[in-house]
N, C-alpha and C positions, 0 to 999 in steps of 0.2 A: 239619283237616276238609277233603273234598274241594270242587272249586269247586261241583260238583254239590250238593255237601250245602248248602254256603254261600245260596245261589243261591235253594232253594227254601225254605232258614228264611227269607231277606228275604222272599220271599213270600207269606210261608205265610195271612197275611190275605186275598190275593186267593185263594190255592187256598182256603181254606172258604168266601167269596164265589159262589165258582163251583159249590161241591161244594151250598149250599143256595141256588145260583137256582131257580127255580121250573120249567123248562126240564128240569132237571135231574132234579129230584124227582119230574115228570109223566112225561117218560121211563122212569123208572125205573119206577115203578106202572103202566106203560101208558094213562096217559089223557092224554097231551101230544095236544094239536090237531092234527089234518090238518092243517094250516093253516100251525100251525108249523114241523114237520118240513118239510113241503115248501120252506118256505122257506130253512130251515137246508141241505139239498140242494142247490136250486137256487145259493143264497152258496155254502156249500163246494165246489163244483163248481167257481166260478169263482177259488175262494180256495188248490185245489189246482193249476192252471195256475202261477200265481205261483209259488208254494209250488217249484213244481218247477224254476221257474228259477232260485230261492234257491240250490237246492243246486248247480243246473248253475253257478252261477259261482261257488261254493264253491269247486268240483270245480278253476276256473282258478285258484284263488289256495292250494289247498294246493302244498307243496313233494314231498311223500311219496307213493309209488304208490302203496299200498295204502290213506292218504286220500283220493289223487284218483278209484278206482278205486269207492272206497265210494260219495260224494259224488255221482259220476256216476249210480253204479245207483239210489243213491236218487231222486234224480233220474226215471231210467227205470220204475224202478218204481211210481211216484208215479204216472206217465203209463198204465204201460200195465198196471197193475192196480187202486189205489185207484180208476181213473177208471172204472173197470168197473164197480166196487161201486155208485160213486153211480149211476151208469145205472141199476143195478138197484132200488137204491133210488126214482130218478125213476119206472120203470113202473111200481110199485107204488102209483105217486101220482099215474096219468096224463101224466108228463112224458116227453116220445120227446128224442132226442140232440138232436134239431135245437132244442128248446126252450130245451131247458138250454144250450146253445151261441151264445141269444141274448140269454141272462137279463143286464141292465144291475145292476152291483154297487152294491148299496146304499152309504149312506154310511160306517157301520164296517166294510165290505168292504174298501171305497177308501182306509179310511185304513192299516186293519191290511195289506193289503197293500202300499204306497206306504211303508209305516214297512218293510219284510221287504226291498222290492226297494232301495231308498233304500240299508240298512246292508248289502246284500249289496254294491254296486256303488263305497260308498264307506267301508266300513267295514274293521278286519283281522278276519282269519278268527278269530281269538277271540271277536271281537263278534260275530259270523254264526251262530257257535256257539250263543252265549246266545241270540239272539235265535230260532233256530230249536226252541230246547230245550220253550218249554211248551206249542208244540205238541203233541210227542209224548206226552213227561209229561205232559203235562195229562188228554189222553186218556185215556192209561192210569189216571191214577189217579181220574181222575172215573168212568171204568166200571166200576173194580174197587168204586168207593164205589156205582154206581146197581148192581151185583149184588148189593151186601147189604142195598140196597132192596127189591129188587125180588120181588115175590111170588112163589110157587112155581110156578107154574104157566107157563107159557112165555106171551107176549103176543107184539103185532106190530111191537114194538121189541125183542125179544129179541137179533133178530140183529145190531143195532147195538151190543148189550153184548157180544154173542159176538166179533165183528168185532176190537173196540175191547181185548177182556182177553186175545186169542189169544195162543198160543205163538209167532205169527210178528210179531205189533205186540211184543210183551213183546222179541225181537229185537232190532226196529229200535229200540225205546226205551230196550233196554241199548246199542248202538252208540252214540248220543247224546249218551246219561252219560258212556262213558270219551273218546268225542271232547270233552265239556265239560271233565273233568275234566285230559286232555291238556295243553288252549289251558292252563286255569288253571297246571297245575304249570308248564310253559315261557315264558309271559307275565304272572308275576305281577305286574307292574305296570300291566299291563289288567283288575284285575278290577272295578275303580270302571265304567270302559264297558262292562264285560261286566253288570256287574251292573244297571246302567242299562237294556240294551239287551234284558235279561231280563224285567224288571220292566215295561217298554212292553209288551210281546208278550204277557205273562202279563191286563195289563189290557186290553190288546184282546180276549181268549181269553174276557173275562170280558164285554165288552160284544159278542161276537159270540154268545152263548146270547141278552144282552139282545135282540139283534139282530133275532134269529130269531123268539122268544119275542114279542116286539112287532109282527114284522114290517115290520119298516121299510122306507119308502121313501122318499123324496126331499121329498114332500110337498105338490107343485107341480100344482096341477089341470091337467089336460089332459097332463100331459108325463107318468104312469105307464106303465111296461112292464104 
């Protein structure tokens, strides 16, 4: 079995976790709360920065041009496209760049990213691997599951399923796979930290809908952004 496949059967309790949070399911039927998308945008915005310097110091520690080369662009692209999207998403929700550029990261913000940048810096590139993996997978396969939620008629989360099941995420989320699958065939005696480092990420994935969906903050009178 691939490590990919490995990977997301250990999972698979958090992926249907994720797939009927409530987050998810309101998404889909179009009645999730202003409220909470916004918040979810405002986190992801600050949750894709990180994100992108995951891959950037991926990008240092493969040995292979055509991974360093990948790693990198994901990377850039991460910056100068996904970051577009949420901007686009922020106006539609009254938030301008300057806003979302001062949004203070909640607490499972801080940890899911501090757990990404953490194993990026000290971890091997097999573990960077898993640990980046249910991101993307997650996406995809929670979007492809809120499409077959989702009512006929187009809503004003549509284009977050459209986004999230495109022909060019579907891409970067098979890149992913054969980079998991890779680390797995040529490191198999990493797959216990791969598998580890998979299964954090996948539970952060899962407390970062909680996240949104609750809105979370700090809790501390007087000290909210």
């Amino acid at each position: 079995m691939a490590t990919s496949d490995r990977l997301l059967e250990a999972g698979a309790d958090v992926w249907d976790a994720q797939k009927s949070h409530p987050f998810v399911t309101e998404l889909a039927d179009g009645t999730l709360a202003d409220d909470a998308f916004r918040t979810w945008v405002r986190q992801d915005y600050r949750y894709l920065l990180d994100y992108a310097r995951v891959f950037a110091i991926a990008g240092t520690k493969a040995r292979e041009e055509d991974t360093m080369t990948h790693l990198f662009g994901v990377a850039h692209t991460t910056l100068d496209e996904e970051m577009d999207l949420h901007r686009e998403f922020a106006a539609d929700y009254g938030l301008s760049p300057a806003a979302l550029e001062s949004v203070r990261k909640a607490p499972t913000c801080v940890a899911y990213t501090n757990f990404l940048l953490r194993t990026a810096h000290e971890g091997t590139l097999p573990e960077i691997a898993a640990a980046i993996y249910p991101c993307g997978q997650g996406y995809l396969d929670i979007a492809e599951h809120m499409a077959e939620l989702a009512p006929d008629e187009d809503h004003r989360y549509t284009p977050f399923i459209e986004t999230y099941t495109s022909d060019e995420f579907r891409e970067v989320v098979d890149w992913m796979r054969t980079f998991v699958d890779r680390c797995g065939e040529r490191h198999p005696d990493q797959y216990e930290a791969m598998e580890d480092a998979f299964l954090t990420s996948a539970r952060l994935e899962y407390r970062f809908w909680e996240m949104a969906y609750r809105q979370e903050g700090w809790g501390i009178p007087g000290d909210e952004q």
